[in-house]
C-alpha positions in Angstrom: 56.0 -9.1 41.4 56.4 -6.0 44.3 58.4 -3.0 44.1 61.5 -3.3 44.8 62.7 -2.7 48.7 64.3 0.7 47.8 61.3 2.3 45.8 60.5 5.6 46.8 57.8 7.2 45.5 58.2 10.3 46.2 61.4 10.5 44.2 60.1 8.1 41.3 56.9 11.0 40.7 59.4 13.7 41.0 61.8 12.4 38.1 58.2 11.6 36.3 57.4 14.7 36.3 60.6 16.0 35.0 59.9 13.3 31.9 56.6 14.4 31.4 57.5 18.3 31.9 60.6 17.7 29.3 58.9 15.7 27.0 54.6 15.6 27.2 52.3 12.9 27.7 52.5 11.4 24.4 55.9 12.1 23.6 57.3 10.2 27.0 56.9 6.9 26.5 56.1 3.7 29.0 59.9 2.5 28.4 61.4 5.7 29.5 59.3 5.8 32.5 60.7 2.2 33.7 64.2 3.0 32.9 64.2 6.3 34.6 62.4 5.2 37.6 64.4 1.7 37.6 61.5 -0.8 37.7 59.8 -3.5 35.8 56.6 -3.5 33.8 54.5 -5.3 36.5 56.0 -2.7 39.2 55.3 -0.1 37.7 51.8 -1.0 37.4 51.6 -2.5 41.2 53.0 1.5 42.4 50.9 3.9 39.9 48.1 1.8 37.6 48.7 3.4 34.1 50.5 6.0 32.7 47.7 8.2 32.5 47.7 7.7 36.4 50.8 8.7 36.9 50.6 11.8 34.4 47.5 13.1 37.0 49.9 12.9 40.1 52.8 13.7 38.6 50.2 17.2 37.7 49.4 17.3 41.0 53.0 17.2 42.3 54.3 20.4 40.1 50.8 22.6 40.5 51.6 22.0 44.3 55.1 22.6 43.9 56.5 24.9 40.8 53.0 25.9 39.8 52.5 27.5 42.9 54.2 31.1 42.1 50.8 31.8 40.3 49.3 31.5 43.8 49.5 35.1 44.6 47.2 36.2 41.9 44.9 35.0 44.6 46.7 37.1 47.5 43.8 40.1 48.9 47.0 41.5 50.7 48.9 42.7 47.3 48.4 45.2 45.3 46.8 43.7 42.1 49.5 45.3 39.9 51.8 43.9 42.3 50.4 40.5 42.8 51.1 40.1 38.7 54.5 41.2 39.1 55.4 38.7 41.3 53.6 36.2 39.4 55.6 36.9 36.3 58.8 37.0 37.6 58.0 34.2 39.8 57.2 32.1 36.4 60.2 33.3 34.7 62.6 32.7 37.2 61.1 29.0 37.9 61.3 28.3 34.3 65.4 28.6 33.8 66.0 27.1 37.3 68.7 24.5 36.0 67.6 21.9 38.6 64.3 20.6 36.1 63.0 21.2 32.6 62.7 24.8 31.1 59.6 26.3 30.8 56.2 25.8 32.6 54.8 22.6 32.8 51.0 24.1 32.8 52.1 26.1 29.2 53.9 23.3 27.5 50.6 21.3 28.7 48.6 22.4 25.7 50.9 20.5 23.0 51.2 17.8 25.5 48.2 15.5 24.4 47.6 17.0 21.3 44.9 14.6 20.5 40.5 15.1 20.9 40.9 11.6 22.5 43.5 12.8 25.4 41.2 16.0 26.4 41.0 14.3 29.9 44.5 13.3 30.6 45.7 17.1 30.7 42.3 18.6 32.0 44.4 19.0 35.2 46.9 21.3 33.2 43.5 22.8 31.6 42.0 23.8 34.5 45.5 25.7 36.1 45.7 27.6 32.8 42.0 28.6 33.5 42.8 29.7 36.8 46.1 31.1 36.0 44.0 33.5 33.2 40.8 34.3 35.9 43.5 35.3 38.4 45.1 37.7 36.3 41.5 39.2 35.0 40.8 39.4 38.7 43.8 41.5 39.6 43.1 43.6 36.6 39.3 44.1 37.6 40.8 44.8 41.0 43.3 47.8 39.4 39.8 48.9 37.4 38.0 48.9 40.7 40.5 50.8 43.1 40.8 53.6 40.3 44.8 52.1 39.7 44.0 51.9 36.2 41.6 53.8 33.9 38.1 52.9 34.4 37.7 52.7 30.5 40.4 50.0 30.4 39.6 46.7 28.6 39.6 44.8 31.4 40.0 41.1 29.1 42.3 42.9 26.3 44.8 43.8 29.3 44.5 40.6 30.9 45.2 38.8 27.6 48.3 40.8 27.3 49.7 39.3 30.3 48.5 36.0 30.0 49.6 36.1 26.5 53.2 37.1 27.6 53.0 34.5 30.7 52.6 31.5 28.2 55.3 32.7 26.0 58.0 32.4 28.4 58.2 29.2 27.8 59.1 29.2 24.6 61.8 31.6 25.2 63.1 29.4 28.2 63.1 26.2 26.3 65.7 28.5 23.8 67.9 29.3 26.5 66.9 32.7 27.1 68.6 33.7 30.9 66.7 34.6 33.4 68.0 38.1 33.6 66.5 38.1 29.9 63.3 37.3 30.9 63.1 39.5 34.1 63.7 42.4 31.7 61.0 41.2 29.5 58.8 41.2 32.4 59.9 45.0 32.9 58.7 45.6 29.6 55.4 44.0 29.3 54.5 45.8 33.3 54.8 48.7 31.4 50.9 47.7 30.0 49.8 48.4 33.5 50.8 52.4 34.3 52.9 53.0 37.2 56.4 52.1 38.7 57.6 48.7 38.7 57.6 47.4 42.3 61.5 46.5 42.3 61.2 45.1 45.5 58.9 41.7 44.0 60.6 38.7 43.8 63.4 38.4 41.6 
């Protein structure tokens, strides 16, 4: 059996991902998958291989996509106090956009395969926290090395801080905290970091 004439897979990974971002790997099941994307057993096998497959490139789809308002942490042209702003309040304002799942995807990934066994199907998400936390240590190391902070600052301790707060958003979105809520929070927690909030970062 084929895919049906109308399968697009573009859309069919997209309302993947929002199962897999609402609901984890092992809490969305291979029957929700076919109803949602509207094909049989042996079709959905012919377009993606395994669920595990499609988990992997529905991954790749949101780090490419939603995940990517962490890719400033990487930008030499901000400020590093700047370049977490924007980072944060990117985040927060991606994770109460009312057109997908609350929260972040990458953060929710650490309950999403709870198992030893299932290590390898969210590496993907793994490896984007990893970044996610060396990019905020960078910017920090950055402030440290450009005299914006005090040389004596615990570089790790102050990058935990933020990281810490960056993976707790999602449990405030997924409790339908707004996002003018969460911008404030992100006020607040700036505050670590000495110096006026750039009001002019993304909001």
């Amino acid at each position: 059996m084929g895919r049906p004439r109308q399968f697009d897979r573009a859309t069919a990974v997209t309302k993947a991902m929002h199962l897999f971002w609402q609901n984890g790997y092992e809490g969305t099941s291979l029957s929700q998958l076919k109803a949602e994307l509207g094909i049989s057993a042996p079709s959905f096998y012919a377009a993606f291989g395994s669920k595990e497959a499609l988990f992997h490139e529905t991954v790749a789809r949101y780090l490419d996509s939603h995940g990517s308002v962490m890719d400033c942490l990487w930008d030499p042209a901000l400020q590093p106090r700047a370049a977490i702003e924007l980072a944060l309040r990117g985040s927060a304002r991606m994770q109460v956009e009312a057109s997908h799942p609350s929260g972040c995807m990458v953060a929710l990934g650490v309950t999403s395969a709870g198992a030893p066994d299932n290590a390898a199907v969210t590496a993907g998400l793994t490896a984007a926290r990893a970044r996610n936390r060396a990019g905020i240590l960078a910017c920090v190391q950055r402030g440290i090395a450009q005299r914006q902070l005090d040389p004596a600052t615990d570089a790790a301790a102050l990058a935990g801080a933020f990281e810490s707060f960056l993976l707790g958003l999602s449990t405030l979105a997924r409790d339908g905290a707004t996002r003018e809520t969460l911008d404030s929070a992100v006020t607040q927690v700036l505050q670590l970091w000495p110096g006026p909030v750039d009001g002019k970062a993304e909001r």
